[in-house]
C-alpha positions in Angstrom: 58.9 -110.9 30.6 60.4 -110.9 27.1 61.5 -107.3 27.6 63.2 -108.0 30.5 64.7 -111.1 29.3 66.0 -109.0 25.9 67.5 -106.5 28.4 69.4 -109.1 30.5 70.6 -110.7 26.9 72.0 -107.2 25.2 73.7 -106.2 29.2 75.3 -109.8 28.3 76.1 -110.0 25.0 79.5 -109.9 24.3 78.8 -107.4 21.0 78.3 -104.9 23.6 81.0 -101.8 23.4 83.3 -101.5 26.2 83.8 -98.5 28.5 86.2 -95.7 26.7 89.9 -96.0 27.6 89.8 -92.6 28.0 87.3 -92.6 30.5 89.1 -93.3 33.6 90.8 -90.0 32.9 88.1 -88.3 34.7 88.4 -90.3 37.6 89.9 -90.3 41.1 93.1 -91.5 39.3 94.2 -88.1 37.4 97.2 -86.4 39.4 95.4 -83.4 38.5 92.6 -82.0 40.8 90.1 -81.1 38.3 88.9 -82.8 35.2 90.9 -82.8 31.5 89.0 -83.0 28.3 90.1 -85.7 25.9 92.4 -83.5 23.3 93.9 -86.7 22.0 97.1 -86.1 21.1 96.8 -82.2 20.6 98.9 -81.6 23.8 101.8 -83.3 22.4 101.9 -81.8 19.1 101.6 -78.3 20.4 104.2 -79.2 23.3 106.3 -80.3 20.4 105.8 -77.2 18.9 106.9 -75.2 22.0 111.0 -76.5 21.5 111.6 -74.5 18.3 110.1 -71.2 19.6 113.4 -68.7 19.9 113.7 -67.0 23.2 116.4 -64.0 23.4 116.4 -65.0 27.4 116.6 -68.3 26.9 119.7 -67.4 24.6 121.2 -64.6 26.7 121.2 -67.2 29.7 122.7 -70.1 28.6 125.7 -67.8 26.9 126.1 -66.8 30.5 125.4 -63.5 30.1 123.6 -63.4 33.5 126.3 -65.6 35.3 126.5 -69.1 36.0 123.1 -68.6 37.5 121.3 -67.6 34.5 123.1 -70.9 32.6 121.0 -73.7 35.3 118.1 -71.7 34.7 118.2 -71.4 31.1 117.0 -75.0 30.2 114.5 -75.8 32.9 112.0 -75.2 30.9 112.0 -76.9 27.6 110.4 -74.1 26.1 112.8 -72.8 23.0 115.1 -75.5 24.3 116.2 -76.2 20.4 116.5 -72.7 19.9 119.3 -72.9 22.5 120.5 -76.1 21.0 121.2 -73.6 17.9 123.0 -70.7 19.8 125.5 -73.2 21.7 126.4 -74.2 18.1 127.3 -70.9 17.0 128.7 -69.9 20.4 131.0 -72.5 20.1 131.8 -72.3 16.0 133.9 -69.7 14.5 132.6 -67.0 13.3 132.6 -67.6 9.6 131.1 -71.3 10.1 128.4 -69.0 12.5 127.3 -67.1 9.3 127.6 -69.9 6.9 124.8 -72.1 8.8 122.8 -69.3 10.2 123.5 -69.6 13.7 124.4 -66.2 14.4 122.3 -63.7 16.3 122.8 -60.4 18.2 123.3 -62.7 21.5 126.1 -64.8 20.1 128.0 -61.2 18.8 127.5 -60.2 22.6 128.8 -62.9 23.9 131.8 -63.9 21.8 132.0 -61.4 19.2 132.3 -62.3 15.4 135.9 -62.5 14.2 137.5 -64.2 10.7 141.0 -65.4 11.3 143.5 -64.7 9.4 144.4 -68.0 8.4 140.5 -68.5 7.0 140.2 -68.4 3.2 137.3 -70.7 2.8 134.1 -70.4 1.8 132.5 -69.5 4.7 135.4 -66.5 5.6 134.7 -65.3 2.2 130.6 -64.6 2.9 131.5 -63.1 5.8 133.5 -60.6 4.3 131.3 -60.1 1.3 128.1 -59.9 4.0 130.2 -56.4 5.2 130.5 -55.4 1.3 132.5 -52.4 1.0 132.0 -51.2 4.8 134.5 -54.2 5.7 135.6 -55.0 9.2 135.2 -52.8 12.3 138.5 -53.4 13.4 141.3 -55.7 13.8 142.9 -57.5 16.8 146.5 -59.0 17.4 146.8 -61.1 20.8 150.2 -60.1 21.9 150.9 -62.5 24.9 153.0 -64.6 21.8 155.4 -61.7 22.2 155.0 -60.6 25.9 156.3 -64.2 27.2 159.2 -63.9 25.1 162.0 -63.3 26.9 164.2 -62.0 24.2 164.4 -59.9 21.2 161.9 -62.3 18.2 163.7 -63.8 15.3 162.2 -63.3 11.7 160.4 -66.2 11.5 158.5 -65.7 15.4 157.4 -62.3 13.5 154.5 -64.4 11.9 152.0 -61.8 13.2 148.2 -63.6 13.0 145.5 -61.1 13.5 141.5 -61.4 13.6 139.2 -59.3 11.3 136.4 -58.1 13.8 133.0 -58.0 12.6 131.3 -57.5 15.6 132.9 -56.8 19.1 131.9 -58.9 22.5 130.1 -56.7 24.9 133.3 -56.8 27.4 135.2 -54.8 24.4 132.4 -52.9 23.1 131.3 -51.2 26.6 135.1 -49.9 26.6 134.9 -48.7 23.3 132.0 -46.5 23.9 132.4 -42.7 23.9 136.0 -42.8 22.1 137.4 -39.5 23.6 138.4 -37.7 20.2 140.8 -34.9 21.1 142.5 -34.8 18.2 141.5 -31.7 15.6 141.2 -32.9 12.2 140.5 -30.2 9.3 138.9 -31.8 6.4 140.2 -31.1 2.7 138.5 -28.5 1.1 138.2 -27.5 -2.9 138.5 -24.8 -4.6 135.5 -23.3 -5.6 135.7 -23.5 -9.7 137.3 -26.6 -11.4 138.0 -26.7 -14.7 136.7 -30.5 -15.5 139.1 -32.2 -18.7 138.4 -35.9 -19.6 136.3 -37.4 -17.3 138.5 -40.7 -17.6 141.5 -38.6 -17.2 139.9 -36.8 -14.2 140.1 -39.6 -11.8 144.4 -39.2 -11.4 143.5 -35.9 -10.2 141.2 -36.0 -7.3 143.9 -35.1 -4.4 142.9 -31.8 -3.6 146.6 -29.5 -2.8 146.4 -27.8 1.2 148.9 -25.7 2.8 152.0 -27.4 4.1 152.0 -27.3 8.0 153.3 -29.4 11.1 150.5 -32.3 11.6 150.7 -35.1 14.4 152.5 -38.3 12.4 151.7 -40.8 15.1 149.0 -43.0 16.5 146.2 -42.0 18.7 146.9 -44.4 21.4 143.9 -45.3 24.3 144.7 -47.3 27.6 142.4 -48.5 30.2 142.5 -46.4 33.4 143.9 -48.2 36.5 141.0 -50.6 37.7 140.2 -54.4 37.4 138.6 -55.6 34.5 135.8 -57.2 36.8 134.0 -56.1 39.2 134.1 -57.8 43.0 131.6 -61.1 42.2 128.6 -61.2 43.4 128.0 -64.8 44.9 124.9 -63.5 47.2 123.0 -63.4 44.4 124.3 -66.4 42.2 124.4 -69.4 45.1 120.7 -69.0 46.1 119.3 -68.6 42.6 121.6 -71.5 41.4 120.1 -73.8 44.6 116.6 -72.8 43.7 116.9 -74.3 40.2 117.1 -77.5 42.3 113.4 -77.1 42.3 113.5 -79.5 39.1 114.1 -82.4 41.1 110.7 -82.1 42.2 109.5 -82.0 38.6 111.4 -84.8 37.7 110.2 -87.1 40.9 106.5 -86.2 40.2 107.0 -87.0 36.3 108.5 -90.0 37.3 105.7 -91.3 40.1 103.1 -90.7 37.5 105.3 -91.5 33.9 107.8 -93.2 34.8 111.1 -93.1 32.4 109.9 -89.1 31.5 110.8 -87.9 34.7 113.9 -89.0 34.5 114.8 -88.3 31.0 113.2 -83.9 31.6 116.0 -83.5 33.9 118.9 -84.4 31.9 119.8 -81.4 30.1 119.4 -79.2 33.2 121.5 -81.7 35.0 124.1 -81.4 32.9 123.8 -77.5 32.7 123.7 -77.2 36.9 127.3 -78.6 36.6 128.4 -76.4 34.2 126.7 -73.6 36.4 128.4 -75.0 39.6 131.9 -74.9 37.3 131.4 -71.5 36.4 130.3 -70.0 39.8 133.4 -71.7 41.5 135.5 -70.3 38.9 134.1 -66.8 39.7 134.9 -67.4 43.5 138.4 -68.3 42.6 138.9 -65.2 40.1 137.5 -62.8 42.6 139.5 -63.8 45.3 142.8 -63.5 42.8 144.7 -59.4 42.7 143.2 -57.9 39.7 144.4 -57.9 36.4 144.9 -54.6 34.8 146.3 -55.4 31.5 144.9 -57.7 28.9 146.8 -59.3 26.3 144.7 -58.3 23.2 145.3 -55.1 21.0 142.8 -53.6 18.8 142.9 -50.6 15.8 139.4 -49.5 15.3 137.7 -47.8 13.0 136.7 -48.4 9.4 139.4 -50.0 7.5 140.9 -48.1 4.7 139.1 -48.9 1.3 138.5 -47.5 -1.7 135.4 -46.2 -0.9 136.8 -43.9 1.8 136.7 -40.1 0.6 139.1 -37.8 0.8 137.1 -35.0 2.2 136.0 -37.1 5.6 139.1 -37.7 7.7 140.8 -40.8 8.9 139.4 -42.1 12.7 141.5 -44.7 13.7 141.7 -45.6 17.4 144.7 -48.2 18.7 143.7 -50.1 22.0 146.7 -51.8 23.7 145.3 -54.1 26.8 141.8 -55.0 25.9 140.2 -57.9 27.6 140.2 -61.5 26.6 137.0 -62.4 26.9 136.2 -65.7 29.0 133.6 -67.3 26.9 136.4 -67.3 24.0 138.5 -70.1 26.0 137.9 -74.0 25.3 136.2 -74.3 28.3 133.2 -72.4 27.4 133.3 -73.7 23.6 133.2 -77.7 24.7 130.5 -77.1 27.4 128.4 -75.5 24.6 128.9 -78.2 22.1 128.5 -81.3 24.5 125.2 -79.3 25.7 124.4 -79.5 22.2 124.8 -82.9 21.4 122.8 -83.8 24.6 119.2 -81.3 24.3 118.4 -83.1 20.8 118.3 -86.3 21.8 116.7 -85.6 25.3 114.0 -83.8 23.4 113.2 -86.5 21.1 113.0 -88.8 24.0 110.5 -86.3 26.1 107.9 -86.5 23.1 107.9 -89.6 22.1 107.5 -91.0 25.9 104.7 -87.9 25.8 102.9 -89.5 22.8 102.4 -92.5 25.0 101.0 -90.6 27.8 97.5 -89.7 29.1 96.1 -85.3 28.5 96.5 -85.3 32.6 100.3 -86.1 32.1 100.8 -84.1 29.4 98.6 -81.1 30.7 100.9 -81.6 34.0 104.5 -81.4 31.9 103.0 -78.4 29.9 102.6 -76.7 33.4 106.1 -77.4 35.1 107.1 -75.9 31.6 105.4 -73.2 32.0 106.3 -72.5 35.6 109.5 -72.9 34.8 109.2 -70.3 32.0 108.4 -67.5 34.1 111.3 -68.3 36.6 113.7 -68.0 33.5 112.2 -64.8 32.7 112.3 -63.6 36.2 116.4 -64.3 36.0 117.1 -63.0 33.3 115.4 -59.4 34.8 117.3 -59.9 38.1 120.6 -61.5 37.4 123.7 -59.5 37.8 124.9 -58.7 33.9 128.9 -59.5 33.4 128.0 -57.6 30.4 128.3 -54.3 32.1 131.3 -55.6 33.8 133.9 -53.1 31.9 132.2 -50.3 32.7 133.7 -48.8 34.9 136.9 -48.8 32.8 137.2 -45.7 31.3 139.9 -45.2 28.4 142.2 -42.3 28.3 144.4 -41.2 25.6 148.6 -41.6 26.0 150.8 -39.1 24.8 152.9 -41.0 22.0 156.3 -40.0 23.7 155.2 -41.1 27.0 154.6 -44.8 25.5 157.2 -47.5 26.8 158.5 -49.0 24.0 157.1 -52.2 24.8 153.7 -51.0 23.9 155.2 -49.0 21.0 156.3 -52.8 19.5 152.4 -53.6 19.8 151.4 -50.9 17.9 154.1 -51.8 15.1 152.7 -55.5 15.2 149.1 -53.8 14.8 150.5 -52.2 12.1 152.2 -55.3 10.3 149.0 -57.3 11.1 146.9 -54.2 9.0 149.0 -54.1 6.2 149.4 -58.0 5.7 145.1 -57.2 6.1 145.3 -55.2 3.2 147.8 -57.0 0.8 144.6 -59.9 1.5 142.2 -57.7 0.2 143.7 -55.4 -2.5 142.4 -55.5 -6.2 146.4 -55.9 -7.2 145.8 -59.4 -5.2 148.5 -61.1 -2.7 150.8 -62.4 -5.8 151.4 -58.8 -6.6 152.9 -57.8 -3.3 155.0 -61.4 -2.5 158.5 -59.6 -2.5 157.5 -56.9 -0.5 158.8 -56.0 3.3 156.2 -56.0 5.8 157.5 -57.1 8.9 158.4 -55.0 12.1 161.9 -56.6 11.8 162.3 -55.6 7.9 160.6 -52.3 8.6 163.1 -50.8 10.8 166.0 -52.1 9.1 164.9 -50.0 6.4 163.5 -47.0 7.4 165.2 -46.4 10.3 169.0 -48.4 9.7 169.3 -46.8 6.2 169.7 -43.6 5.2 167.1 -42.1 3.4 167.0 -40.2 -0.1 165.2 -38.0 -1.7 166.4 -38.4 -5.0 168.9 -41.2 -7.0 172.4 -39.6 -7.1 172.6 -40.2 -11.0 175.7 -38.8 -12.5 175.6 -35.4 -15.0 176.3 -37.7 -18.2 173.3 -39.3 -17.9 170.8 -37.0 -17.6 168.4 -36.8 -19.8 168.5 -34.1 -21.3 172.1 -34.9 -22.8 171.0 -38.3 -24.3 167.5 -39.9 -25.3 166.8 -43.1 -24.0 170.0 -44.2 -21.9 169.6 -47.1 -19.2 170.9 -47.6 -15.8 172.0 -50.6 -14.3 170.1 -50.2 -10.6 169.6 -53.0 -7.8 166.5 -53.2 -6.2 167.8 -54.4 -2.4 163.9 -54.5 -0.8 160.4 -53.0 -1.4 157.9 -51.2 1.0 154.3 -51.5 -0.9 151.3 -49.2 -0.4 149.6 -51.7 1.4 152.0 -50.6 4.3 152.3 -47.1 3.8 148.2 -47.5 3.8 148.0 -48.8 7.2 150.6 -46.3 8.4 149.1 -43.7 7.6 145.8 -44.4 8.7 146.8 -45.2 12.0 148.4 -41.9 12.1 145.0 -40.9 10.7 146.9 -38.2 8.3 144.1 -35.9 7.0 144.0 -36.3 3.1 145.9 -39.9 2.8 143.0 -42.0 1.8 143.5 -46.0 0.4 142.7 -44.0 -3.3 145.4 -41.5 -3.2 148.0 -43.9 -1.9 147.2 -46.3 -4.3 150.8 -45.6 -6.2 152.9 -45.2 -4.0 155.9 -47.3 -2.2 160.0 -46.9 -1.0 162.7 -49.0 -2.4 165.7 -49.4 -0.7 168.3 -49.3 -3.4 172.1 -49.9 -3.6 173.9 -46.7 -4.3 175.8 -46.9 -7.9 179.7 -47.0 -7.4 179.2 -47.9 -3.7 180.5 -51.8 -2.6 177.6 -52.3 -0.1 175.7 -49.0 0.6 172.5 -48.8 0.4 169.4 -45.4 0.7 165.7 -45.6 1.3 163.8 -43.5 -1.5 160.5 -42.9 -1.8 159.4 -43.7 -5.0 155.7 -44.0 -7.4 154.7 -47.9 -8.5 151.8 -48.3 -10.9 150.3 -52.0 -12.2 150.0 -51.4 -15.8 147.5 -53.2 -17.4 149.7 -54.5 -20.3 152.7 -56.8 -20.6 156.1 -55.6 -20.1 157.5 -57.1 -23.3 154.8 -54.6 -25.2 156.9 -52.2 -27.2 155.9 -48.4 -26.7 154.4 -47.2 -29.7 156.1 -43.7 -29.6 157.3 -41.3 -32.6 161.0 -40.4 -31.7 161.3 -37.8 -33.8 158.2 -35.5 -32.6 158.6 -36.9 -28.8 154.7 -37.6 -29.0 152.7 -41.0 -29.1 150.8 -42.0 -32.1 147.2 -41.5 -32.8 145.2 -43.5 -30.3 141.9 -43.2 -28.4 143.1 -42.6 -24.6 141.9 -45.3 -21.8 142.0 -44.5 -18.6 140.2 -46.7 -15.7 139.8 -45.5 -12.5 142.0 -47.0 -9.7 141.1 -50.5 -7.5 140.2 -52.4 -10.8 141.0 -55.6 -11.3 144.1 -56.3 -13.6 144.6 -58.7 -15.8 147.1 -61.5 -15.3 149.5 -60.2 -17.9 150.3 -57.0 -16.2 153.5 -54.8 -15.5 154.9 -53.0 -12.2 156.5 -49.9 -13.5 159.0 -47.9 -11.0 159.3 -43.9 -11.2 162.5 -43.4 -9.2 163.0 -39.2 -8.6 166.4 -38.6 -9.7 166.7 -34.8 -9.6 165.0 -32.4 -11.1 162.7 -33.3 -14.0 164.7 -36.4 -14.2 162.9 -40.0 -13.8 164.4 -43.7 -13.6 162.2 -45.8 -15.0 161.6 -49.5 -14.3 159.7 -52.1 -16.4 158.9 -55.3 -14.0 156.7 -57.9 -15.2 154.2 -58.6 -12.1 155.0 -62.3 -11.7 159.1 -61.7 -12.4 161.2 -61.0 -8.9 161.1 -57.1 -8.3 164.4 -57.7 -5.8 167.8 -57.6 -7.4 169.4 -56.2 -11.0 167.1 -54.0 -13.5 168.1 -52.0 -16.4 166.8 -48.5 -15.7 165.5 -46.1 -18.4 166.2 -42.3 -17.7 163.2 -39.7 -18.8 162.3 -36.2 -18.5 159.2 -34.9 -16.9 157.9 -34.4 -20.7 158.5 -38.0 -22.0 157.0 -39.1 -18.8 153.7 -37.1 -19.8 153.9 -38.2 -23.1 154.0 -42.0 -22.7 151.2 -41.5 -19.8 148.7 -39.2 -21.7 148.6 -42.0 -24.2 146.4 -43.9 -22.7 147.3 -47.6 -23.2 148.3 -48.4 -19.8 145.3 -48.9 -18.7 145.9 -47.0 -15.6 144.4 -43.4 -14.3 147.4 -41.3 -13.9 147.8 -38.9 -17.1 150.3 -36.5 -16.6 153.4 -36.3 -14.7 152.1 -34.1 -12.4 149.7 -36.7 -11.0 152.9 -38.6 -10.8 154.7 -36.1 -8.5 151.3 -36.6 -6.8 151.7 -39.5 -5.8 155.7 -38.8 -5.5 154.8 -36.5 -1.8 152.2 -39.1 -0.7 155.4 -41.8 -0.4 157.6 -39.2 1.5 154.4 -38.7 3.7 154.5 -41.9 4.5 158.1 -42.6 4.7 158.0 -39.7 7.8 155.0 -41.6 9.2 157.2 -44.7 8.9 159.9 -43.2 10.9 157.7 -41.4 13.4 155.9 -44.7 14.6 159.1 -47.1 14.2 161.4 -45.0 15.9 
């Protein structure tokens, strides 16, 4: 009796421990047909976990790689979903901001490329281009429509060319540029077989190795795209269906929400949003498809490996000029704003999900983790079958045009290209941009010096001053304009003349100078330039009477160095035979207008070089008349592509 009394007390005693809140989770109430073990919250964390895995087809897919198809599917599952918060960010940032906070990957450069501006000198441009080091940019792109919906002849100031330096090239451009059809035979620069080594600091001027004068091709190689659309004939067969089967969410979301409440609601957010994106995108590609094709584009490329000082003389220029590439779609606002609002939105909705997960029961969660996973395979099986509008140039095959066959409106694109690469290179030269400020460069100032005045092989100077009738007599000369190497650079490596690398250009230019004891005429002359490394008011410390320097220890630095800021421009102007016109210019003084000229022979010319205080690498005179046939090498490419 007292057992059973002690039994009935301890079933009643209010000290007794309650049933486990977890243990109803076995019961007829789970939505799940068999039983969950209690994991706590283990499922959540791992769940949470799941979000910041990258997926390549998660990323491929919502750039729309795969269509607007491929962009609903893309965040059903929330699988990687961060990672794709991270690629819509650097979809839609410019390419430098891309680098700078690490949001670029191999997707995003398929998709929309990696360009700098031209207008970008922050920080973020800057590691871009140091990132490339000395291999620099693949290429460089001008969007001509600013010119082709002109209807009359641009002033001066519309001849602002902007370019883009391209880093990496979209997968529309880059299936184009495949196979580059090179018929055009280059024969590389050869040495002789013994040379007789002097200074080794002195040796650097002479690295320009002589080859026999013949008849070489002095203009652009020039590709087109062959007569077909840029797209090919959409495929909505595909896209619809798949597109209406992402619908399948809803079901997701009504289950969630019988069972969770608020969480079914809040899962199908960012896919909402994404569907009407898709839907956007899909209509859009209805409504292109059913438009005539377009056969031109409005963006022209030079590609190839810009010209540096790295670049030897024994491996020949390849330079390429598209005119007409494509402009790809996922460049346009459109795109850029989708991304970023999708961005904004994913955070927030994940956030959401796990903390209303935290709050649920292991049946719940083990059911989301499921529809995740379902929805995980679907993604993958999309990304397999989706049509690619990465392949969708091609078909497009380019094909070379004959330079003389070019209408001239395409030969005004390739001068812009040209403007656009030497304002490129005045950006990155070792002389630096403050060095070149007075020079020509545009298409505008171009032709009205090469091609509107006459050209010059040598100043007329009169017999009485030579200078080999009186030491040290000056010239009064005006400077009218200036065409720096930067310019002659680009020119000739878009003409991709064998032996003309950035190094052995490095001196050279063409003034345009006003002819003495003419009122208003003027002659183009190709001419040698070299920054000095010392200031212009420095005496020369030469003996007179024995025509030599004074004792000093010669310094020669190779070329591409960094000057100083005190440094000196000094012009060689040919004037006949052995005769020089020499010009002292202080690098931050105007170069345009007046300058009193000094007239040398070759021999003073060699003698004020081989000193060594310049702090330059030409030595002799004849590195000077070098340089002297690389400027009228370049003056000829001028006139071949500008006329």
């Amino acid at each position: 009796m007292w057992c059973t009394a002690l039994q009935s007390y301890t079933l009643a005693s209010p000290m007794a421990e309650p049933p486990s809140a977890n243990s109803s989770h076995l019961g007829s109430s789970s939505p799940l047909p068999f039983p969950i073990p209690n994991f706590g919250n283990a499922f959540v964390e791992i769940s949470a976990l799941t979000t910041f895995i990258g997926s390549s087809v998660a990323e491929s897919l919502i750039l729309g790689n795969e269509g607007g198809a491929g962009v609903a599917w893309a965040t059903m599952s929330a699988f990687g979903l961060m990672d794709m918060v991270k690629t819509c960010v650097g979809a839609a940032s410019p390419g430098w901001l891309r680098t700078m906070i690490g949001a670029r990957s191999e997707n995003t450069d398929a998709a929309v490329g990696l360009e700098v501006a031209s207008s970008a000198r922050g920080r973020g441009a800057m590691k871009v281009r140091r990132s490339y080091g000395e291999r620099g940019p693949s290429g460089l792109s001008v969007d001509a429509s600013v010119f082709l919906n002109l209807r009359r002849k641009p002033t001066a100031s519309e001849y602002e060319i902007k370019w883009e330096e391209i880093y990496a090239f979209d997968k529309l451009i880059s299936r184009g540029l495949a196979g580059f059809p090179d018929d055009k035979p280059h024969e590389a620069a050869t040495a002789p077989e013994k040379i007789a080594l002097r200074d080794p600091q002195a040796h650097t001027a002479r690295r320009n190795v002589k080859k026999p004068s013949k008849h070489i091709d002095m203009t652009p190689d020039v590709y087109l795209y062959s007569v077909s659309p840029f797209y090919p004939p959409h495929n909505p067969w595909f896209q619809i269906p798949v597109l209406l089967l992402s619908l399948a969410k809803v079901g997701e979301g009504f289950i969630l929400y019988h069972f969770a409440g608020a969480l079914g609601i809040v899962t199908l957010i960012p896919w909402a949003y994404f569907f009407l994106v898709a839907c956007i995108i899909e209509l859009r590609e209805i409504i292109v498809a059913r438009r005539p094709a377009v056969f031109d584009g409005e963006i022209d490329i030079v590609v190839g490996q810009l010209p540096s000082m790295t670049q030897l003389a024994e491996s020949p220029p390849q330079s390429w000029v598209v005119i007409g590439a494509p402009r790809s779609p996922r460049k346009t606002v459109w795109w850029k704003a989708a991304w970023v609002l999708g961005a904004l939105i994913c955070p927030f909705v994940t956030g959401f999900t796990y903390l209303s997960l935290a709050q649920q029961t292991n049946e719940i969660v083990m059911l989301w983790l499921m529809f995740q996973g379902l929805w995980l395979l679907g993604r993958m099986l999309v990304h397999h079958y989706a049509e690619s509008p990465k392949e969708a140039i091609a078909p497009r095959l380019l094909y070379k045009r004959p330079w003389e066959t070019l209408p001239g409106i395409f030969r005004e694109r390739i001068v812009n290209l040209m403007a656009a690469l030497s304002k490129y290179m005045v950006s990155v030269h070792p002389r630096q941009e403050h060095a070149y400020r007075d020079n020509s460069s545009t298409p505008l100032e171009l032709r009205r010096i090469i091609i509107e005045t006459p050209t010059m092989l040598n100043y007329p100077l009169n017999e009485p001053w030579k200078p080999s009738n009186y030491d040290r007599s000056q010239v009064d000369i005006e400077i009218h304009a200036v065409i720096g190497d930067p310019t002659l650079i680009s020119a000739v490596w878009l003409a991709n003349i064998p032996g003309l690398t950035f190094e052995s250009m490095y001196d050279t230019c063409i003034l345009s100078l006003k002819l003495p004891l003419a009122t208003s005429q003027y002659a183009t002359i190709p001419c040698v330039r070299f920054l000095a490394g010392v200031p212009a008011s420095e005496p020369l410390i030469f003996d007179e009477e024995t025509n030599q320097p004074f004792d000093s220890v010669p310094q020669f630095f190779p070329k591409g160095r960094l000057h100083e800021p005190q440094c000196t421009w000094w012009y060689l102007i040919p004037a006949g035979e052995r005769s020089w016109l020499v010009i002292r210019q202080d690098v931050w003084s105007p170069v345009l207008g007046k300058h009193s000229a000094e007239v040398m022979s070759d021999e003073r010319v060699t003698a004020i070089l081989s000193r060594g205080n310049l702090l330059i690498s030409i030595a002799h005179v004849d590195d000077v008349k070098s340089a002297l046939e690389n400027s009228r090498k370049a003056r000829e490419t001028l006139t071949e592509i500008l006329s």
